[in-house]
KETI-856654 format. One record per residue (C-alpha): x, y, z. Coordinates in steps of 0.5 Angstrom, whole numbers. Example, Ala and Ser with C-alpha at 12.3 -4.5 7.8 and 13.67 -1.06 7.14 Angstrom:
REM KETI-856654
+-------+-------+-------+
|     x |     y |     z |
+-------+-------+-------+
|    25 |    -9 |    16 |
|    27 |    -2 |    14 |
+-------+-------+-------+
//
This chain:
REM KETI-856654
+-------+-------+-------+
|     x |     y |     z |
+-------+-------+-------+
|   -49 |   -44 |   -34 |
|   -45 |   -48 |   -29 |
|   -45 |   -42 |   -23 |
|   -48 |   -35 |   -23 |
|   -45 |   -29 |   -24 |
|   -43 |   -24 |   -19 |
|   -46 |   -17 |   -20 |
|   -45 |   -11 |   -18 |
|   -45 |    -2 |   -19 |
|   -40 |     3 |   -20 |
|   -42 |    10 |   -19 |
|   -39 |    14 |   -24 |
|   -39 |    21 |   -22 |
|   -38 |    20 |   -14 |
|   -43 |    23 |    -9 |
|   -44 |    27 |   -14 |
|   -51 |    31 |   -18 |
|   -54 |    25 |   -22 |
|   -58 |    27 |   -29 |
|   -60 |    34 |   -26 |
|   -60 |    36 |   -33 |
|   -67 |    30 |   -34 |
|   -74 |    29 |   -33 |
|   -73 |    24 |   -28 |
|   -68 |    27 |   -24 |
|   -72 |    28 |   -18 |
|   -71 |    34 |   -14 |
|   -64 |    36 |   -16 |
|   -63 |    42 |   -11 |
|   -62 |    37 |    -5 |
|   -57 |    32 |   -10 |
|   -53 |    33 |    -2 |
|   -57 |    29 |     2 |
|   -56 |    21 |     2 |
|   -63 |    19 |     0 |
|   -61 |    16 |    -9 |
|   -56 |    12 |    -5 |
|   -58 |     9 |     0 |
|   -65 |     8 |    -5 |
|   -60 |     5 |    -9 |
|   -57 |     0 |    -4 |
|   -63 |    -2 |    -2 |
|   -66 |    -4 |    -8 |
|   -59 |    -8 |   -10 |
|   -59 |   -11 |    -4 |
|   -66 |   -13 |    -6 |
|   -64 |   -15 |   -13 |
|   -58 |   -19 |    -9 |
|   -52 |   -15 |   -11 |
|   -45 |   -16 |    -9 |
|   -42 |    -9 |    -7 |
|   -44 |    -2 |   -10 |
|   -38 |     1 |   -11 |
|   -37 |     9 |   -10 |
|   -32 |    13 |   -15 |
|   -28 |    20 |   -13 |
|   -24 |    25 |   -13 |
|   -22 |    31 |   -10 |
|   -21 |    38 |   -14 |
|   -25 |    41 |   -19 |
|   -21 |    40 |   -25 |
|   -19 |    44 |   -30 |
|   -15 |    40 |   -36 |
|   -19 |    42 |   -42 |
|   -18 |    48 |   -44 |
|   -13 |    50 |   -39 |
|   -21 |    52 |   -35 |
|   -26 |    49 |   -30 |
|   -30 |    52 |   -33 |
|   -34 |    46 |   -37 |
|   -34 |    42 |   -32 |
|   -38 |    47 |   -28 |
|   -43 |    48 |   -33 |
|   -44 |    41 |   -35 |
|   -43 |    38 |   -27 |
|   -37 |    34 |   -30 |
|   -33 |    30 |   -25 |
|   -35 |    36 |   -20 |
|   -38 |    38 |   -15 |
|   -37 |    31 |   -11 |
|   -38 |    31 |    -4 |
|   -34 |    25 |     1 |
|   -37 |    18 |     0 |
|   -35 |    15 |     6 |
|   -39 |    20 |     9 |
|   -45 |    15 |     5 |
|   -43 |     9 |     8 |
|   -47 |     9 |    15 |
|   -53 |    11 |    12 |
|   -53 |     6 |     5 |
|   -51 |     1 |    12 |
|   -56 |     3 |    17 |
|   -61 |     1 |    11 |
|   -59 |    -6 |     9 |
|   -55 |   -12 |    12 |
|   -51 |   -16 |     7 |
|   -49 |   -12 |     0 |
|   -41 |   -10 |     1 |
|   -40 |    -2 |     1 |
|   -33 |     1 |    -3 |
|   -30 |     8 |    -3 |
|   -26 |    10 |    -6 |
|   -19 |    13 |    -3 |
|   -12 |    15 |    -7 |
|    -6 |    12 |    -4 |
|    -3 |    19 |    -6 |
|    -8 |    24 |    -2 |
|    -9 |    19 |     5 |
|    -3 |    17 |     9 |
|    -4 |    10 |    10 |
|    -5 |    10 |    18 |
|   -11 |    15 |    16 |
|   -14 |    10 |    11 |
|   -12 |     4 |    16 |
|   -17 |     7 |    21 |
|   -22 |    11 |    17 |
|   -23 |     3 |    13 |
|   -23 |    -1 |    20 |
|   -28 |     3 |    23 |
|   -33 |     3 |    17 |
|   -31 |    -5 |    17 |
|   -33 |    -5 |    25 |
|   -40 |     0 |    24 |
|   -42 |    -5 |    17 |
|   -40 |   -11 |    21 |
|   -36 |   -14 |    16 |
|   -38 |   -10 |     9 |
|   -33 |    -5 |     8 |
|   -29 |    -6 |     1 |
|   -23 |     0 |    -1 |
|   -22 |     1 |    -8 |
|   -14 |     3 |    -8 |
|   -13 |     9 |   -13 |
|    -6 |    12 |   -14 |
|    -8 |    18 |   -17 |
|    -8 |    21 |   -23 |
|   -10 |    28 |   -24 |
|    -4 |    34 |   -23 |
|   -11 |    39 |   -19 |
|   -12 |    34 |   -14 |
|    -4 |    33 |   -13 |
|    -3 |    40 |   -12 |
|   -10 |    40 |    -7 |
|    -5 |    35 |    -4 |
|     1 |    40 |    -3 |
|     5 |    37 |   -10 |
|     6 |    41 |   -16 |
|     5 |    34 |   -20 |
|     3 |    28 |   -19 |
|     7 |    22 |   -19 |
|    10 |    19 |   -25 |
|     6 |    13 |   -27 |
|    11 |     7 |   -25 |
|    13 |    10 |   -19 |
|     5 |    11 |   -16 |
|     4 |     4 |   -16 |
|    11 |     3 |   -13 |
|     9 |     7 |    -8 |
|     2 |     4 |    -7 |
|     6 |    -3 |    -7 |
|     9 |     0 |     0 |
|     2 |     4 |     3 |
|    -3 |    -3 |     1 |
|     3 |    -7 |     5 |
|     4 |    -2 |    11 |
|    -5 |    -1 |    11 |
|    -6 |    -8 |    11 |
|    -1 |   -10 |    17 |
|    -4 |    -4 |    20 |
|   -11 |    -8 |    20 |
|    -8 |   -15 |    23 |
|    -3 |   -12 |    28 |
|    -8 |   -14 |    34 |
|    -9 |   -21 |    34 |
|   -15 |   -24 |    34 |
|   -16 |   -26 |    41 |
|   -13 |   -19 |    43 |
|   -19 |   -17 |    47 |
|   -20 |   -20 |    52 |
|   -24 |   -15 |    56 |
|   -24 |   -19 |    64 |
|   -28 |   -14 |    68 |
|   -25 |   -18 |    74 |
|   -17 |   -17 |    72 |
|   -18 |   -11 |    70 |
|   -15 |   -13 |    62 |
|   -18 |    -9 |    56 |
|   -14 |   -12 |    52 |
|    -7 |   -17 |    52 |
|    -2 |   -12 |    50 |
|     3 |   -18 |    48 |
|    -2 |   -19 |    42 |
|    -1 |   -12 |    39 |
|     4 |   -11 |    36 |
|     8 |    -5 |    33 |
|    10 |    -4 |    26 |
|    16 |     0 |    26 |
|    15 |     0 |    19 |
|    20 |     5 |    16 |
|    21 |     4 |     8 |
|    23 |     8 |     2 |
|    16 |    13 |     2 |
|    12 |    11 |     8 |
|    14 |    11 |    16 |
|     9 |     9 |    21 |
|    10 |     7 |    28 |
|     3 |     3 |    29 |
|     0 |     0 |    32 |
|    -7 |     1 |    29 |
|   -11 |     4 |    35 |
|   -17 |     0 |    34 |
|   -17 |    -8 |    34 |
|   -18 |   -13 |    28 |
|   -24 |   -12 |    24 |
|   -30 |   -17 |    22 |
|   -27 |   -18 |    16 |
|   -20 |   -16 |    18 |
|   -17 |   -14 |    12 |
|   -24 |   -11 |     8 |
|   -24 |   -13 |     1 |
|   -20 |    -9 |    -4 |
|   -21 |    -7 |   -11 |
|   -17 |    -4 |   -16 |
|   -19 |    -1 |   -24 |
|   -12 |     0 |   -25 |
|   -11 |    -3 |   -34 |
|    -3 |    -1 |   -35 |
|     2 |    -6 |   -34 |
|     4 |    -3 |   -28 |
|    -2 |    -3 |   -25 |
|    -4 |   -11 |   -27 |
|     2 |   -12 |   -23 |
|    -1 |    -8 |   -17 |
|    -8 |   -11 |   -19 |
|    -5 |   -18 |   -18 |
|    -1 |   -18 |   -12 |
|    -7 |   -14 |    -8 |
|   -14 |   -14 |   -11 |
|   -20 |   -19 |    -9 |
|   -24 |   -15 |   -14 |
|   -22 |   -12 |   -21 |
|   -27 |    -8 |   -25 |
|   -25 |    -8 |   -32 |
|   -28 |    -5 |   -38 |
|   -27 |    -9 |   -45 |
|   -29 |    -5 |   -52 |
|   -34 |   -11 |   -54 |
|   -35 |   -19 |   -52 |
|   -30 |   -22 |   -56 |
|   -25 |   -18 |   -51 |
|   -27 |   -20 |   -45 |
|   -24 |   -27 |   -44 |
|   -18 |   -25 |   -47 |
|   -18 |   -19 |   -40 |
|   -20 |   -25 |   -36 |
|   -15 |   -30 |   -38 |
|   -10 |   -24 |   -38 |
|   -11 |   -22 |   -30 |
|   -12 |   -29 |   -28 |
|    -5 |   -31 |   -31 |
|    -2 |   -24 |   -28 |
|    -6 |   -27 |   -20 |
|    -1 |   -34 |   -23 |
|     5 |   -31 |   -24 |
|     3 |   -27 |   -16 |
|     3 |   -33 |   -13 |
|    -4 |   -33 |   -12 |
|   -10 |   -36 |   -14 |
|   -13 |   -33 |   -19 |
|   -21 |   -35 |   -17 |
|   -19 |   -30 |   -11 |
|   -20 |   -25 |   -16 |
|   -27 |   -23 |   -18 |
|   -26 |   -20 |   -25 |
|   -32 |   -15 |   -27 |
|   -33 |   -12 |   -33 |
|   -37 |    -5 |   -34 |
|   -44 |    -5 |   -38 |
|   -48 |     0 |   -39 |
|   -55 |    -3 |   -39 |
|   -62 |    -1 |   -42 |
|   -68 |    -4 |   -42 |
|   -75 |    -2 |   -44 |
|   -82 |    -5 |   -45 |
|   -79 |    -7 |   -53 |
|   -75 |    -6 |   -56 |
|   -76 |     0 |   -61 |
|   -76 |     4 |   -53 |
|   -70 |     1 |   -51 |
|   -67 |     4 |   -58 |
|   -70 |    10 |   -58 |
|   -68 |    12 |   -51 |
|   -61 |    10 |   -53 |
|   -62 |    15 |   -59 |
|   -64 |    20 |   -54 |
|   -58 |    19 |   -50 |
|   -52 |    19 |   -57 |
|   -55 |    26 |   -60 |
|   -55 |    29 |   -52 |
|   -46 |    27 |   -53 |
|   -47 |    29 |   -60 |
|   -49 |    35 |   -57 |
|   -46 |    38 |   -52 |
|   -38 |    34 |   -55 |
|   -35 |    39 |   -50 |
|   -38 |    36 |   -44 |
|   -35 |    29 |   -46 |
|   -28 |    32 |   -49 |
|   -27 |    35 |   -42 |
|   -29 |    27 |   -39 |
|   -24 |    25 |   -43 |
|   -19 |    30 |   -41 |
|   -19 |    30 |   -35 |
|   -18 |    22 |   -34 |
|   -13 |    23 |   -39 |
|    -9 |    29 |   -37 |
|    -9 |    30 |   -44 |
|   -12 |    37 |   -47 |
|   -17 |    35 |   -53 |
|   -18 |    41 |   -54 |
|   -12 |    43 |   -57 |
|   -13 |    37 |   -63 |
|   -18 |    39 |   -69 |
|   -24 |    36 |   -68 |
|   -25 |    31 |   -74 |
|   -18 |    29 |   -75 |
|   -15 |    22 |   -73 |
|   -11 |    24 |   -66 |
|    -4 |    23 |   -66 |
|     1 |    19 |   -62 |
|    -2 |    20 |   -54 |
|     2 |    19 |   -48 |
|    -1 |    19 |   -42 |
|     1 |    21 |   -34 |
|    -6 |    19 |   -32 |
|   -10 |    14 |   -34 |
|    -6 |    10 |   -39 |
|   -11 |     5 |   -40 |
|   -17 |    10 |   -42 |
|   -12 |    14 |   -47 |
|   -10 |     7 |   -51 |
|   -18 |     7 |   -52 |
|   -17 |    13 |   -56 |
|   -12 |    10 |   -61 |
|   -14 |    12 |   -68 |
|   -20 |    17 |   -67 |
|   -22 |    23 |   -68 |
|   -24 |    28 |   -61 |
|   -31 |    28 |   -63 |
|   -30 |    21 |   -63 |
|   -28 |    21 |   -57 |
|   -33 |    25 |   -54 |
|   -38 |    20 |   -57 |
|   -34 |    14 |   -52 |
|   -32 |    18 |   -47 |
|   -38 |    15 |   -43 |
|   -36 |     7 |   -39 |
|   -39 |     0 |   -41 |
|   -40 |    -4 |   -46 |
|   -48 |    -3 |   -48 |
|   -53 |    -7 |   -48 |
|   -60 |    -6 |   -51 |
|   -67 |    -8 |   -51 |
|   -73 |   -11 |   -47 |
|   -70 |   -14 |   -40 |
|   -71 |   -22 |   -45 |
|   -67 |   -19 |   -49 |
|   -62 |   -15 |   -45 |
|   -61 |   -22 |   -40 |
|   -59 |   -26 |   -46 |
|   -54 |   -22 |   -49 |
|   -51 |   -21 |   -41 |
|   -52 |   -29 |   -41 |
|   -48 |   -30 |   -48 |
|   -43 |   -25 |   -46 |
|   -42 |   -29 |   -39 |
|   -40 |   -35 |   -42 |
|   -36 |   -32 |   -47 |
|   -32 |   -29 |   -42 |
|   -32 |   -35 |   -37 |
|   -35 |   -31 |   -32 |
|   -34 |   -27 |   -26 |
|   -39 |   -22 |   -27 |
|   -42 |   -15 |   -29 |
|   -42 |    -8 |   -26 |
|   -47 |    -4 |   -28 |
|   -45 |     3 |   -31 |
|   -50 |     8 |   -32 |
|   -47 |    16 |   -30 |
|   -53 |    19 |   -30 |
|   -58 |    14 |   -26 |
|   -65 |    16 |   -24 |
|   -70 |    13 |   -20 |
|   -73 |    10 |   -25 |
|   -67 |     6 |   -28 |
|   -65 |     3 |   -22 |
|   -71 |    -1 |   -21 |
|   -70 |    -3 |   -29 |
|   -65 |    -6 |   -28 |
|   -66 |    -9 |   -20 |
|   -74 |   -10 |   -21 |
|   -73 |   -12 |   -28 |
|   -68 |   -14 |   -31 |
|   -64 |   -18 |   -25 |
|   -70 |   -22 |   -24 |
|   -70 |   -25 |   -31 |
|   -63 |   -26 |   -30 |
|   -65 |   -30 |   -23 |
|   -70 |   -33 |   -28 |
|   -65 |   -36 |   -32 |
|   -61 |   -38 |   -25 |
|   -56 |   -34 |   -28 |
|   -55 |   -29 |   -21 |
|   -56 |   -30 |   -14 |
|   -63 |   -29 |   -10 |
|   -60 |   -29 |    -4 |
|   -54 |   -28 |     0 |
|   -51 |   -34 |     3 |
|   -46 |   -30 |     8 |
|   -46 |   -25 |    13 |
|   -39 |   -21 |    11 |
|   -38 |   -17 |     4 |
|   -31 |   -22 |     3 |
|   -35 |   -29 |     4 |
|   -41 |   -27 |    -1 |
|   -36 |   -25 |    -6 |
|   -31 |   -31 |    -7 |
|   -38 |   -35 |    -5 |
|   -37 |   -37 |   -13 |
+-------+-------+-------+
//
């Protein structure tokens, strides 16, 4: 290849209980404390990751069934402690890999975000990234004091307005602002902070952010949105895009897609890095790496209620209410309306059996390398996020003590970092 590929890791669940249910899950009792994250970022940033990306949300939900009930029992989406509380402690253990949180435009007012951001951009120095949710489940709204969410449009509508209050929030002091002359005595030149005065159709902020600009300024932005609407906000805002494509043959028509989309912004379109979700597995041959495949498919054969319940609560549609082998009909969606097109055509169990993200790859590190290789040239690039929800100790060292050196190998992913901020090694290549 021309250039490596940029990789990088969602953590599907949030800072949540991981494989609690397996053999490898470690001492579950203590899933609170930070240590399975800051080991996974440390050995990222050994393998030369990007960014590890932290998903969230903020209510036990009850979609499926009209109960909590499976959610609880299977720890499906809930429990989820706050990731930006993670952040310190993965920064305090590495120096270059890019930290996002994610935080829903609908949940924060955009002056509470701004600085919350800001000041992880200060303590990371220069390593923060925002992945930029609307929201899409009517529990966490009425968390919030909403009876509902938003329609879906109008959340991006509103986020439109809250990305641009919180990204001139993080430029209002300008770069020369702090002066700190002990003689004088001058701090900072209150002529180069400037207040916002923002007053727009859902949001008004006074500003100035009470804090000055950030390594990066505005820290890297991310955003997952499929729907055309959410292409949109995506275009106009994000520097990374994490994706998901049913199989490679789809995957260079989505780059093609959003890279069109960033054109049409205005923008140039190798300033959006374009990731697609992969659930790799890798073992010493073959026959292992499927026979632990097989272990996980009859695990979701199993327990269809568990995924059914993933899949409600993504889509705000109750699965339960469809009989069990019959193609679904119709679905229309105030959630992720991207997730429901997936389930066109399907019956629930089929469903439950893609409930899970990624395209997956399987088989010995060799192998799972050439497929990523394959796939990255037919894509035309930028580059994967690993997927994995129920990740062990075990697994991270497969993939970044096995699996990215032969990607390194082949030159295919970078083996060292050539910046010190997160928005410099992203758009490196």
């Amino acid at each position: 290849m021309e250039r490596p590929f940029h990789l990088a890791w969602f953590v599907s669940r949030g800072y949540g209980p991981k494989a609690w249910r397996y053999e490898w899950g470690g001492d579950q009792s203590r899933w609170m404390m930070p240590d399975l994250f800051v080991d996974l970022a440390v050995a990222m940033e050994r393998a030369g990751f990007d960014y590890v990306m932290m998903e969230d949300s903020s209510n036990v939900p009850y979609t499926h069934k009209g109960s909590h009930d499976d959610y609880l029992k299977y720890a499906m989406a809930t429990p989820k402690l706050d990731p930006a509380v993670l952040v310190p402690y993965m920064a305090m253990a590495t120096k270059r890999i890019g930290l996002v949180t994610t935080m829903s435009t609908t949940e924060y007012p955009p002056f509470l975000l701004a600085r919350l951001v800001n000041t992880l951009d200060h303590v990371t120095e220069g390593r923060a990234g925002w992945n930029m949710v609307t929201g899409s489940n009517d529990g966490g709204a009425q968390n919030y004091g909403l009876d509902r969410q938003f329609e879906h449009d109008e959340r991006y509508d509103r986020a439109d307005e809250f990305v641009e209050i919180v990204t001139r929030l993080w430029e209002s002091w300008a770069p020369d602002a702090v002066v700190m002359d002990r003689d004088a005595p001058l701090f900072a030149d209150g002529s180069k902070v400037q207040a916002l005065h923002y007053k727009g159709r859902y949001h008004q902020v006074r500003g100035p952010l009470s804090a000055p600009r950030s390594p990066q300024v505005r820290p890297v932005l991310c955003q997952a949105g499929g729907s055309p609407r959410g292409r949109q906000f995506a275009a106009r805002w994000s520097d990374t895009i994490i994706t998901s494509a049913k199989d490679v043959a789809s995957m260079r028509a989505t780059r093609d897609r959003i890279r069109a989309d960033a054109v049409a912004m205005g923008r140039d379109p190798d300033g959006i890095k374009v990731l697609f979700l992969v659930d790799p597995l890798v073992d010493h041959s073959l026959e292992a790496a499927e026979h632990r495949r097989r272990i996980l498919e009859a695990d979701v054969a199993l327990h269809v209620d568990q995924h059914l319940a993933s899949a409600s609560r993504l889509s705000g549609i109750d699965f339960s209410q469809f009989p069990i082998d019959e193609p679904l009909p119709r679905l229309t969606s105030n959630g992720h309306q991207s997730v429901v097109d997936r389930f066109v055509g399907l019956t629930p169990r089929q469903v439950a059996g893609r409930a899970e993200l990624g395209i997956r790859f399987t088989g010995t590190v060799d192998q799972v390398a050439g497929m990523m290789e394959e796939a990255m040239r037919e894509a035309g690039g930028d580059g994967f996020l690993i997927v994995h929800a129920d990740f062990t100790r075990r697994y991270i060292a497969e993939i970044c003590d096995g699996l990215v050196p032969e990607l390194q190998r082949r030159g295919l992913t970078r083996r060292r970092y050539e910046h010190a901020t997160f928005r410099d090694n992203l758009l490196a290549f």
